[in-house]
C-alpha positions as CSV (number, residue, x, y, z in Angstrom):
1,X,-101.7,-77.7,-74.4
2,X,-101.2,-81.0,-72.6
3,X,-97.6,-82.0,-72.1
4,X,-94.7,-79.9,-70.3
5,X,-93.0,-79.4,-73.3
6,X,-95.8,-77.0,-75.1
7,X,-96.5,-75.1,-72.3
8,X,-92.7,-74.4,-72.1
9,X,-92.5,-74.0,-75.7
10,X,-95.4,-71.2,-75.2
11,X,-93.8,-69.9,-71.7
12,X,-90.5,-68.9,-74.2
13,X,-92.5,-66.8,-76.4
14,X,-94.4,-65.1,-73.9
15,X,-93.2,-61.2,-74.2
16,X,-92.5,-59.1,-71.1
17,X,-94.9,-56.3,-72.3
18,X,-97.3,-56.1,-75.0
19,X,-96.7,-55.4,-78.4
20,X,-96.9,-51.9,-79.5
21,X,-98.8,-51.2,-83.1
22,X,-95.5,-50.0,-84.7
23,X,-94.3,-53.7,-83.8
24,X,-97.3,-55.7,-85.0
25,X,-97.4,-53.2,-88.7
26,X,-93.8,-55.2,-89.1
27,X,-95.2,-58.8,-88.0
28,X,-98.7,-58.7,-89.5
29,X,-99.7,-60.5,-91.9
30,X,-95.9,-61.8,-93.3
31,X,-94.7,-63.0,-89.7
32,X,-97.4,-64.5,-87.8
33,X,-94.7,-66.6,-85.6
34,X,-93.8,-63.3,-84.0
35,X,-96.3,-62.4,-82.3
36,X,-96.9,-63.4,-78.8
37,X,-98.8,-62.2,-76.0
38,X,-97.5,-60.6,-72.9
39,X,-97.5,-63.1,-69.6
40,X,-100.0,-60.8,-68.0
41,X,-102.3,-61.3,-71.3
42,X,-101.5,-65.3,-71.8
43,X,-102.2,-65.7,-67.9
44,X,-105.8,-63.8,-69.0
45,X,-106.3,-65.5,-72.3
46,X,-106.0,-69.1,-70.1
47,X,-108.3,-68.0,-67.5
48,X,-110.8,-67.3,-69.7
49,X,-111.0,-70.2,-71.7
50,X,-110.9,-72.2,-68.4
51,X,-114.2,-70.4,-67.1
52,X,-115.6,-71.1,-70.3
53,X,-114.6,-74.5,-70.2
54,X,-116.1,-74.8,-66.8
55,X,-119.2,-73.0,-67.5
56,X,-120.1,-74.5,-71.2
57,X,-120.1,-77.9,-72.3
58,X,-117.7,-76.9,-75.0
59,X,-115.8,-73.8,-76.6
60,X,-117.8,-74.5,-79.6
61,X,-120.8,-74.2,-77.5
62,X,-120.0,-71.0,-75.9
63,X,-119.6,-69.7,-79.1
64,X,-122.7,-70.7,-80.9
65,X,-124.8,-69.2,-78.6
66,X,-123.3,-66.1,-77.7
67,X,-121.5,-64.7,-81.1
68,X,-124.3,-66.9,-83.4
69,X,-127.3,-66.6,-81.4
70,X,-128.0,-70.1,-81.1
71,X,-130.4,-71.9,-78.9
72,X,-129.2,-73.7,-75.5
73,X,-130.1,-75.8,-73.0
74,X,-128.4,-77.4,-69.9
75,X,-126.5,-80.5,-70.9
76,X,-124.7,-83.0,-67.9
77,X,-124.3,-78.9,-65.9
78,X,-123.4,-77.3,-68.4
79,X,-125.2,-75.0,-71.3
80,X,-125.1,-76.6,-74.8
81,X,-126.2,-76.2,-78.2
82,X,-129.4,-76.9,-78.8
83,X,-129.2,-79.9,-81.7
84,X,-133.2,-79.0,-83.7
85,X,-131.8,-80.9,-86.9
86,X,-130.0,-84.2,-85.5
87,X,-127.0,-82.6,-87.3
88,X,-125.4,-81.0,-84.1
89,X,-122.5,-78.7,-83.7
90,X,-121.8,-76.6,-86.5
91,X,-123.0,-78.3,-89.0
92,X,-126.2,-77.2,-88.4
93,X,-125.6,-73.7,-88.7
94,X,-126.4,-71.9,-92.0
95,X,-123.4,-69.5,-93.5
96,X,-123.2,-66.9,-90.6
97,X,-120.7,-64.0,-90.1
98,X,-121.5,-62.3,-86.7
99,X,-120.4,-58.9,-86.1
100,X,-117.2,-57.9,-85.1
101,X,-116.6,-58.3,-81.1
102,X,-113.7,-56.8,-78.7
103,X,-111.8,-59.8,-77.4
104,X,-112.1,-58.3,-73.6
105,X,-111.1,-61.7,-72.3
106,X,-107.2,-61.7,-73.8
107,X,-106.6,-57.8,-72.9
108,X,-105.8,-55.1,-75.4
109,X,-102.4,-56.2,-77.2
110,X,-101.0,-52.7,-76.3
111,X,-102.1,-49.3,-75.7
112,X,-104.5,-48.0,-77.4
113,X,-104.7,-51.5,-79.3
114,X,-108.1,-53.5,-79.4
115,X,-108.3,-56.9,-80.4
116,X,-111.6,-57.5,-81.9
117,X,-112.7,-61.1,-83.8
118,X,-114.9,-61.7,-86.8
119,X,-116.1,-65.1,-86.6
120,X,-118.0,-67.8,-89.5
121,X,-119.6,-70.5,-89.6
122,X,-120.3,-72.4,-92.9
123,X,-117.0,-71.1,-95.0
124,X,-114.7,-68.8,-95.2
125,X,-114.4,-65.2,-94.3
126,X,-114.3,-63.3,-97.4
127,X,-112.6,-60.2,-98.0
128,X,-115.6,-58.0,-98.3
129,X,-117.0,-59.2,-94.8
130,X,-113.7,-58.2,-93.3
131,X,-113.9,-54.7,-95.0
132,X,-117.7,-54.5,-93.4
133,X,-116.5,-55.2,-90.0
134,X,-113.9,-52.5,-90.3
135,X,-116.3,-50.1,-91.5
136,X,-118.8,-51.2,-88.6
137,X,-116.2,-50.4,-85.8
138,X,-115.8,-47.3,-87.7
139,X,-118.9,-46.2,-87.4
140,X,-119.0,-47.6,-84.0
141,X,-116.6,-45.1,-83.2
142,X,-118.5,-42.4,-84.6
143,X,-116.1,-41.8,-88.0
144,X,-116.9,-44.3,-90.3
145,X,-120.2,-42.0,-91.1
146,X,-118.4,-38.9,-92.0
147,X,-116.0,-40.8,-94.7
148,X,-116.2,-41.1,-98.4
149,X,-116.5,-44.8,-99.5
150,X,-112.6,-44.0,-101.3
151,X,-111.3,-43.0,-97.9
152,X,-112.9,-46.0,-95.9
153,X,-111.5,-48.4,-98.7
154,X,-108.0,-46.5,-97.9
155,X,-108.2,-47.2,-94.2
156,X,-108.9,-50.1,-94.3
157,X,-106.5,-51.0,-96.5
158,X,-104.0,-49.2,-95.1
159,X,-101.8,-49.8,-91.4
160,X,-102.7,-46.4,-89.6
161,X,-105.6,-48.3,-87.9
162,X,-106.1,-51.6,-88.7
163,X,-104.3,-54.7,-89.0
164,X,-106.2,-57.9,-89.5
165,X,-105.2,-61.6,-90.6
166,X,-106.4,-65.4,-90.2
167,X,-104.3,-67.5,-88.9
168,X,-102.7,-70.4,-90.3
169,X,-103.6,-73.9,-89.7
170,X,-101.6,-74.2,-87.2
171,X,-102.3,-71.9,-85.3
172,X,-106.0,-71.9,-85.1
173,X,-107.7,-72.9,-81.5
174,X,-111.3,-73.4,-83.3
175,X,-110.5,-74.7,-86.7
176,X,-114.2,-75.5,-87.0
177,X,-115.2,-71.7,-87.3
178,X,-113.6,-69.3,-89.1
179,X,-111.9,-66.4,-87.9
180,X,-110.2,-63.5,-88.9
181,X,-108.3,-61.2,-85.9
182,X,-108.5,-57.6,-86.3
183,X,-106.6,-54.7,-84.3
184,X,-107.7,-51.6,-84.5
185,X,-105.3,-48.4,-83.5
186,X,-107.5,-46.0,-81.3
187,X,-104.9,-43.2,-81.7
188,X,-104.7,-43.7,-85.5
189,X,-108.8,-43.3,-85.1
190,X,-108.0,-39.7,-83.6
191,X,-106.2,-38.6,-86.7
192,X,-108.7,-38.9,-89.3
């Protein structure tokens, strides 16, 4: 955000604490406007991107190679995409969905609340690759395993321990890959 008035526009939204999950079930997906990171996690989420930005030659670079698995070299001090096609950027990448990865960098949203991003290149995310990516943190947890393909379907349908959405134009930081956001609800994970 560049001028004074968008990072006072942002500064208002900011939320004294983060959002529990019984707030975010009410926002997510119908009211994407309310949600808002604490100060402590907006003060985390811009450090982060600025060590990226002064460590890679781009964000898109970044991640390429570390959620895609692209090649690198160093560009003017900086790591970039290596460009094998004379395409560049994304546009060289086939279709891609890499696996669901914990956001560490913009803090849990609340307790018990990770923040976890699916991320594509070449289209959109589909439905079916965000129901994969809930089952895989499932069984990255050590339940998805031990449940029936009907009762997977129903959690992750349902609001007891996940909550996922793609934000709007708008809204999106990377419009060049697609993303979908997905919480998951640790404690609803202890009552299955």
């Amino acid at each position: 955000m560049c001028g004074g008035r968008d990072a006072q526009e942002v500064d208002r939204r900011l939320r004294r604490q983060p959002i529990t999950w019984d707030e975010a079930r009410t926002l997510i997906p119908g009211n994407l406007s309310g949600l808002a990171r604490s100060r402590e996690q907006e003060a985390a989420y811009r450090e982060g991107r600025a060590r990226i930005k002064d460590e890679w030659e781009s964000i898109y670079d970044y991640l390429l190679v570390t959620k895609f698995g692209f090649d690198w070299t160093w560009g003017e001090g900086a790591p970039v995409v290596v460009d094998t096609d004379g395409r560049g950027g994304t546009a060289a990448a086939e279709t891609t969905t890499a696996r669901p990865e914990e956001e560490v960098e913009a803090h849990a949203p609340g307790s018990g609340i990770e923040h976890h991003v699916l991320w594509k290149l070449g289209g959109d995310v589909t439905d079916e690759e965000v129901a994969s990516a809930k089952a895989e943190l499932l069984d990255l947890n050590s339940v998805g395993r031990e449940l029936s393909a009907e009762r997977l379907e129903q959690i992750s349908n349902g609001t007891d321990v996940f909550l996922s959405w793609i934000n709007p134009p708008s809204l999106k930081s990377l419009p060049g890959i697609d993303h979908v956001h997905i919480l998951l609800h640790k404690p609803g994970l202890s009552r299955l």
